[in-house]
N, C-alpha and C positions, 0 to 999 in steps of 0.2 A: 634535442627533442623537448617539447613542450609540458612543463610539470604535470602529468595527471590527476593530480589530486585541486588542480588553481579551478578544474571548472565548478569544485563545490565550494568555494568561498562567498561568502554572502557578503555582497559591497551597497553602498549608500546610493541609492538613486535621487533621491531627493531628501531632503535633510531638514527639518521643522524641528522649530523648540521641542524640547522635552517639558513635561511636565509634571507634579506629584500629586497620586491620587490618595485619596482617606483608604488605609487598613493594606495598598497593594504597595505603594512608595514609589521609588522614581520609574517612569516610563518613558521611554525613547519612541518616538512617533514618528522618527525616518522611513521613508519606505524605501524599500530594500529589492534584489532583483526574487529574493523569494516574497517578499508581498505581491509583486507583481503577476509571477509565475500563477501564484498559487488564485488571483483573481481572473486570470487569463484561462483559467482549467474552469474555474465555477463558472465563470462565464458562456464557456464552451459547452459545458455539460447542459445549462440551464437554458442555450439557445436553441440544442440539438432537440433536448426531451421536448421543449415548444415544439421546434420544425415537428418533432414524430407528431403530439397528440391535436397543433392545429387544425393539422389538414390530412386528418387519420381517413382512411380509405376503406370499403371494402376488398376489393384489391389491394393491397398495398404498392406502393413504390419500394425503391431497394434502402433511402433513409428509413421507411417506416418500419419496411422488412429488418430491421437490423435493430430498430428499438424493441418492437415486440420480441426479438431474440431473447434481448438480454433481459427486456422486463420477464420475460417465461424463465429465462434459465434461474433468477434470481427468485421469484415466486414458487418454482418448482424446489428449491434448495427448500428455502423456508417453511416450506411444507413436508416434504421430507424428512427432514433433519427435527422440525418443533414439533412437528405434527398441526393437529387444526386449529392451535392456537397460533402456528407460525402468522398466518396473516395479519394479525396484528403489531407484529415486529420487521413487517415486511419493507415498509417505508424508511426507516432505519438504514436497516442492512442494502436495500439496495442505493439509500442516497451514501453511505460512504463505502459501499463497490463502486458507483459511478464519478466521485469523486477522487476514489485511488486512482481511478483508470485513465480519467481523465488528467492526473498531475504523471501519471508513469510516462501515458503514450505523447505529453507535451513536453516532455524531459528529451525524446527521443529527437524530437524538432528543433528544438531551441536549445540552447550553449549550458541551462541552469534547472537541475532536475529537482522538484520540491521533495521528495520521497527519498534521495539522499541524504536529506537529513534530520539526523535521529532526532531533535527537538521536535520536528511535524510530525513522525512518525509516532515517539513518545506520547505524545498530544492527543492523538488519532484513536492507540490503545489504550489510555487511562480512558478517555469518554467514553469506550464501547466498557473498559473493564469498571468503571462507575454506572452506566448503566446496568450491566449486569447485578452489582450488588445493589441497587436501586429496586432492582421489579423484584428481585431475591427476596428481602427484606420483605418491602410490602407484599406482594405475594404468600410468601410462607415463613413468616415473623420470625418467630425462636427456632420452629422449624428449619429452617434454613440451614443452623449447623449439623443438622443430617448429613450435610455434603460431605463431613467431614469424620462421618464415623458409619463408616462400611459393614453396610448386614450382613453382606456374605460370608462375609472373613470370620472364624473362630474367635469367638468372646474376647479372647488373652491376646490377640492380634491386633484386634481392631486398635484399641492406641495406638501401636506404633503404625500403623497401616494409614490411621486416621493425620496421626503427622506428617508423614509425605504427601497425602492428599494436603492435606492446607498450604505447604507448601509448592506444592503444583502450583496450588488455586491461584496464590497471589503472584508464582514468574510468570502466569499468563498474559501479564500486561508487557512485560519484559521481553519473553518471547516473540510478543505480538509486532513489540516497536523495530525487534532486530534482526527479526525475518525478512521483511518489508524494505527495512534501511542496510542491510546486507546485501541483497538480492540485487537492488536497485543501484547500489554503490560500486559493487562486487564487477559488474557490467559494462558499468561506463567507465570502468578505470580502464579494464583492459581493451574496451575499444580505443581510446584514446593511447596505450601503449601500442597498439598495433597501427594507427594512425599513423604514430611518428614514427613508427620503423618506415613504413610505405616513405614516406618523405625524405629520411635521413639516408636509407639506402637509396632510394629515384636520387634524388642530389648528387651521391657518390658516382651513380651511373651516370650524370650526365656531364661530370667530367672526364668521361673517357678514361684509355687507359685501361688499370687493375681493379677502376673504379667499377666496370662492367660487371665486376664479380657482384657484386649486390644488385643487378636486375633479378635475379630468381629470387631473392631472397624481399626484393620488394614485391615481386610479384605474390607472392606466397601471403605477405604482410596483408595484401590487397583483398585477395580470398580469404583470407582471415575477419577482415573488418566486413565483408558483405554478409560471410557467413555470421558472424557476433550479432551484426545490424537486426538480423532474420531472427535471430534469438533472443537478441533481447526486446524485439515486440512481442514477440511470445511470451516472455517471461511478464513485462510489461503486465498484460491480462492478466496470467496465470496467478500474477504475484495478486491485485485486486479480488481473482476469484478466490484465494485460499485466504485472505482476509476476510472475507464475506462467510466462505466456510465457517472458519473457526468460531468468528461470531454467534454465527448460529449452533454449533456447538456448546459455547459457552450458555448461551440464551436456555436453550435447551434446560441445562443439569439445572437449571433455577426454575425453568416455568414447569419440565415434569420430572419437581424433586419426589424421589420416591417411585417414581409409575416406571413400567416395563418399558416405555416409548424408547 
């Protein structure tokens, strides 16, 4: 059976000098099958939101239909969740939802999923978790470490209360990377172990004989891998939708620190 872990190995597609930059040092300029994945998703994404907004319809058709989905569901979060300042965070949050979603549900097509691994993902959550302390900061200066010492809580509490919030604050970028790269890893491993059961048992069946005894058990393997498939395009979105969530959660405690929102 086929190692399931070989489909997240990042291997050399094309191979170009290296070279050293001022203050970063040596960089490797090979492009790789996650450079590629990961241009083949922007790509997709940036051709689709064209097809929706060029030839945007009063009626719509079922591409347009399906952008305005996500552009509402995404708009409606933002609002939601920030309140009336959401719409200014909205471009954001929805270009890396559409950008998760677009590297999950190209993962599901092709042999090499960018979201499997935790360097892109890491990547993904320090820029929303540096944006956060970004508009934080400018926003509401000194203020800002309010986040970190809770009114509600009784006077003699709030320190230690105030220390597990800050440390919350900062595993959010952690959590954010290992949600995402769990979820998406977690998935494809055990499709690919039910893969090779379907394979290694079908083979045993078809040398006859005692071999017969692993038809059920492939068959099983088979219904396994349709039902996983089913799931994990589910998960695919769901995982992009609760990245988008969170975001905006986080966005939130910064743009209404202090307010009831």
């Amino acid at each position: 059976m086929a190692d399931p872990i070989h489909q997240f190995k990042i291997e050399t597609v094309l191979d170009l000098p290296d070279v050293t930059l001022p203050l970063i040092g040596h960089v490797d300029l090979a492009i790789t099958n996650s450079h590629i994945a990961m241009t083949i998703a922007f790509a997709i994404v940036v051709l689709f939101l064209n097809a929706v907004t060029s030839k945007a319809q009063v009626v719509p058709g079922r591409l347009q239909a399906v952008g305005e989905q996500l552009f509402g569901l995404i708009d409606n979060l933002t609002d939601s969740i920030i309140g009336h300042e959401g719409r200014k965070y909205f471009p954001f949050v929805f270009s890396i939802f559409m950008l998760i979603l677009g590297m999950n549900l190209l993962g599901m097509m092709l042999t090499f999923t960018v979201t499997s691994q935790l360097a892109i993902t890491a990547a993904l959550a320090l820029i929303t978790f540096g944006l956060v302390l970004i508009i934080g900061f400018v926003k509401n200066g000194p203020r800002f470490f309010l986040l970190f010492w809770p009114m509600g809580a009784p006077l003699a509490m709030r320190p230690f209360v105030g220390l597990i919030e800050f440390f919350s604050f900062m595993l959010r970028p952690i959590t954010l990377a290992l949600r995402l790269f769990g979820n998406m890893m977690g998935g494809h491993v055990a499709l690919k172990v039910f893969a090779g059961f379907v394979v290694t048992l079908g083979a045993m069946a078809a040398g006859g004989g005692l071999g017969l005894l692993g038809l059920p058990g492939a068959a099983l393997s088979l219904s396994m891998v349709v039902g996983l498939t089913a799931l994990e395009f589910l998960v695919a979105f769901l995982q992009a939708f609760v990245f988008a969530v969170l975001t905006c959660i986080y966005l939130n405690d910064v743009v209404n620190l202090g307010d009831a929102h």
